[in-house]
C-alpha positions, 0 to 999 in steps of 0.5 A: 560598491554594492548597491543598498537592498529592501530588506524583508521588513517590508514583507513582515509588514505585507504579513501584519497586513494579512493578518489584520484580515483574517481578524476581520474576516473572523469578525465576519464569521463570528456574525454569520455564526450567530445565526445559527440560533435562528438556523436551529429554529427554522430548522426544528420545524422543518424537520418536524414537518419534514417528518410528519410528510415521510410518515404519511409518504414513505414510511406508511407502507412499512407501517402496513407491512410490520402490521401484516407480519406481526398478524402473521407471527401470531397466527395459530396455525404458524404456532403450531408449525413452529413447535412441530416443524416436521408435522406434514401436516401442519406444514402443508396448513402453514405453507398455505398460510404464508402463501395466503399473506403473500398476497397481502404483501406489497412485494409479494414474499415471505420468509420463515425459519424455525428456532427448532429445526433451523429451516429456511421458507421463502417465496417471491412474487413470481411463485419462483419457489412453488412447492420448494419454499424451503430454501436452506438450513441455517448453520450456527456456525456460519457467519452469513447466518448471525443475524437469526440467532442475535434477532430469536435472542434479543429482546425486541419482538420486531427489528427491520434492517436493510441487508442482504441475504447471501443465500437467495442473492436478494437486498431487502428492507427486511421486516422480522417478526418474532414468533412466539408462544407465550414467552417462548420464542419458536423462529421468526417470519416476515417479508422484504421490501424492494428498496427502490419505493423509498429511494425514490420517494426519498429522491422526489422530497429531496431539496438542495442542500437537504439530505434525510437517511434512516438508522437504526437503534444501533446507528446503521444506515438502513435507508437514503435518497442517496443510494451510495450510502445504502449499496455500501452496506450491502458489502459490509455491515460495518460500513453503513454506521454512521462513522461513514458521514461523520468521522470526528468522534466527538460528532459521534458522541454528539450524536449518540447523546440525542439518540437518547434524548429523543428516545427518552421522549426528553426531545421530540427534535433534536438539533447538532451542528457538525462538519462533514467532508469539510462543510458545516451540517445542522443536523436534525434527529427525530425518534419513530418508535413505531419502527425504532429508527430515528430520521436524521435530515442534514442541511448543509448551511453553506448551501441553504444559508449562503453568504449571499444572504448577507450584507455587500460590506461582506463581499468587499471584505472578502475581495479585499482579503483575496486580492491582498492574499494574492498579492502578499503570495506574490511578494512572498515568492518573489522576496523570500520563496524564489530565492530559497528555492534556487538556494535548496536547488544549488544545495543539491546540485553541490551535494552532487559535486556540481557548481551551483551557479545556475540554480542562484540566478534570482538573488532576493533581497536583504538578509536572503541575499547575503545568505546567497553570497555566503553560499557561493563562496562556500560551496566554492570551498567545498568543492575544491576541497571535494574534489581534491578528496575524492581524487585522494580516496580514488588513488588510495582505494586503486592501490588498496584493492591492488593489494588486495587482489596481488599475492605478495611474494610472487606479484601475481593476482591472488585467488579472489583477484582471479575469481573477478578475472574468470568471470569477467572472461567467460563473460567476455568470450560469450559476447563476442562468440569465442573462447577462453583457456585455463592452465592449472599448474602444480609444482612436482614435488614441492613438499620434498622441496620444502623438507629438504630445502627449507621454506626460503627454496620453496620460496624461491622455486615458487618466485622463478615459476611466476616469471616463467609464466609471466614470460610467456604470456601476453600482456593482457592475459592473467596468471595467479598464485592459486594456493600453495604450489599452484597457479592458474593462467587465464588467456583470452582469446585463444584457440586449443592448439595455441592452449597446448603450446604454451601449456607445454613450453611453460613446462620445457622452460621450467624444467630446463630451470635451475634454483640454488645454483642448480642443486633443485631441478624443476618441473611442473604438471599442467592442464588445461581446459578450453570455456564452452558458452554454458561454462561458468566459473566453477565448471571452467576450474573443474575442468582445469583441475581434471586436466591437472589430474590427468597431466600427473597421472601421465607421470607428472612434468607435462601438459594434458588437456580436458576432457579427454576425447577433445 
């Protein structure tokens, strides 16, 4: 009698039990969720303060420098040289310029280019380029060049960015500064800005579980504390967007949605809950329209608001939950878990044709048991009846492919059963470093036979030379019925000299053969070729056929042997 087993209501209880936990766990996030009103105010000011430290720090010299290029755009003398590039004159005056506000320059460099000729000016701080300034012509057409001809036809007299210019090798916060004549737009100039000043002072502000990073108008990343984010866009521009951070569009949109209140001036501080790489992020926007680019600090709330800051209930609460989650994983594996996983394991091993016996050591409990015990006693069906299947189609695919490979009226292999057997050979004879023969054999005089005769004498003259050669061949050589009145016998092992003795007594029995009581006198032509190691199956035939041709040519009812000189 078999003894009474848990069913899984239990189990089902253990999951009602969790699942009244992850209630109140959600009470308890539901709490930690209403501060986020007090989080957001803090926040704001933070930020705001955050700020005013960065405009004062970090941005001051950015300021400095957009001040200097746009004196520098609007100098008389650049003019000039603007709308008269190739002036030697005026490009001596204006070379001069630029080298005078290279100085005033905190890194020390410059660049110009001019909308009329497209030439490309440029010096550094170590005077590299003295007398050489002109360092390339810009191409419409080239990609790498782009950005002049979307900054000469925009609308905004300044733009800064942080990219690199593939031409000089140099990464830059690049300031540039349209020049002007009126509202006629001559080319541009401004400087570069090392990168390191900001990372580093953007490094030293930096608290935990605080991050700020600049963008741009158009949402580009154009500076961090965090080098990755700003080495990304040095390869590829469309890699410092903000989608880098936040990949959910709604976030995205979110985001876009503040960038217009700030820059309206609806909002001096703008805050948007998100997720970023699975952590929750109060992110805080404020506008710099002395730049057009917009600070956005994130603070990550699991760092700077920790649930340490809570109650102790919330730590018992969570203790609770995960020695109850641990335990109804436990229950799980061992009632319901573990015995599908050997029942999934038995499954595979009877699709394999295996017993499953093995795999079924843990029986479970209740339903799962049953369903164990209906398992095995069909799995025993369906081998049984598997194997006496599998023997049925073995026995049936030998005969098939028996038949398949037999001519029918001779009982010899036919033409694709011999093809398998000559590669098999010749395969054979190079393994083991000898040789294989190939008699080809024809029927003198078959046609005439036939006409004279009938089908059924050929018929018959055909049967009686497939026992010749089945008589003078060893047991495990091969004969085929070629096509028509042709055979072929396949020996392996052999040597030349025992190659031309059967080859010619094949051709003394047939001939001293007679059919229809000795009204038709045969005769056969045979040829004879030996494998060498490079021979495969279409040289070896060739070979044989030329010997054919050369044993009828003799005057037919003989052996000759291919190639010739051996």
């Amino acid at each position: 009698m078999p003894r009474r087993r848990m069913n899984l209501k239990f189990a089902f209880l253990l999951l009602a039990v969790f699942l009244f936990l992850i209630a109140t766990a959600a009470i308890v996030w539901s709490v930690r969720t209403n501060t986020n009103d007090i989080t957001q105010q803090w926040a704001a000011k933070f930020i705001w303060k955050q700020v005013l430290y960065d405009k004062t720090q970090i941005l001051q010299p950015i300021y400095r420098e957009i001040t200097l290029a746009r004196q520098l755009a609007k100098s008389p003398a650049l003019i000039e040289w603007a709308r008269s590039p190739e002036d030697p004159v005026l490009k001596r005056s204006g070379l001069r310029l630029l080298e005078n506000f290279r100085y005033n320059f905190i890194d020390n460099n410059y660049f110009a280019v001019f909308l009329a000729n497209r030439q490309y000016y440029y010096n550094n701080s170590n005077n590299d380029f003295d007398g050489q300034q002109l360092r390339y012509v810009l191409n419409s057409q080239a990609t790498e060049d782009q950005w002049f001809f979307r900054t000469v036809n925009g609308k905004d007299p300044l733009q800064l960015n942080v990219s690199l210019d593939r031409a000089l090798g140099i990464t830059r916060l690049w300031i540039n500064s349209l020049i002007r004549d009126g509202d006629e737009v001559l080319g541009l100039v401004g400087t570069g800005m090392d990168l390191t000043l900001f990372t580093e002072q953007l490094a030293l502000n930096k608290e935990s579980g605080i991050q700020s990073f600049f963008v741009d108008a158009y949402g580009q990343i154009q500076l961090s504390h965090d080098g990755f984010l700003v080495d990304a866009g040095y390869k590829d521009a469309k890699d410092r967007g903000l989608e880098r951070i936040f990949a959910d569009s709604g976030t995205l949109e979110r985001l876009e949605k503040a960038f217009g209140e700030l820059k309206s001036r609806r909002k001096s501080v703008s805050t948007v809950l998100v997720r970023s790489g699975g952590h929750p992020y109060l992110v805080g926007i404020v506008y710099l329209p002395e730049i057009d680019w917009f600070e956005l600090t994130m603070i990550n709330l699991q760092t700077v608001l920790p649930l340490s800051q809570f109650s102790t209930l919330i730590f018992v609460l969570i203790g609770v939950l995960l020695l109850s989650i641990l335990v109804f994983n436990l229950a799980l594996n061992h009632f319901l878990i573990n015995p599908i996983a050997s029942l999934t394991a038995a499954m595979g091993r009877v699709q394999d044709g295996e017993a499953p016996e093995e795999e079924l050591q843990s029986e479970g409990i209740g339903e799962v048991a049953q369903l164990v015990e209906h398992f095995k006693e069909m799995a025993n069906v369906v081998l049984l009846s598997r194997r006496d299947l599998e023997r049925k189609v073995k026995q049936r695919t030998l005969s098939l492919e028996r038949v398949a490979s037999l001519d029918p009226l001779t009982g010899l292999l036919n033409r694709r059963g011999m093809l398998r057997c000559i590669e098999n050979r010749l395969d054979q004879a190079r393994r083991e470093q000898n040789t294989a023969g190939l008699l080809c054999l024809d029927v003198d005089w078959f046609k005439k036979i036939n006409d004279k005769h009938g089908h059924g004498a050929g018929d018959q003259v055909l049967v009686a030379v497939a026992d010749i050669i089945r008589e003078n061949i060893r047991s495990f050589d091969q004969a085929s019925r070629w096509g028509g009145d042709e055979f072929l016998v396949l020996l392996h092992p052999i040597s030349r000299d025992n190659l031309k003795i059967l080859g010619e007594r094949i051709c003394q029995q047939v001939s001293e053969h007679g059919c229809l009581e000795g009204e038709i006198r045969l005769s056969v032509s045979v040829g004879g070729c030996l494998s060498k190691p490079d021979y495969g199956a279409e040289q070896f035939l060739h070979g044989a056929d030329q010997a054919l041709y050369l044993a009828k040519e003799a005057g037919r009812s003989c052996y000759r042997a291919w190639p010739k000189a051996e």
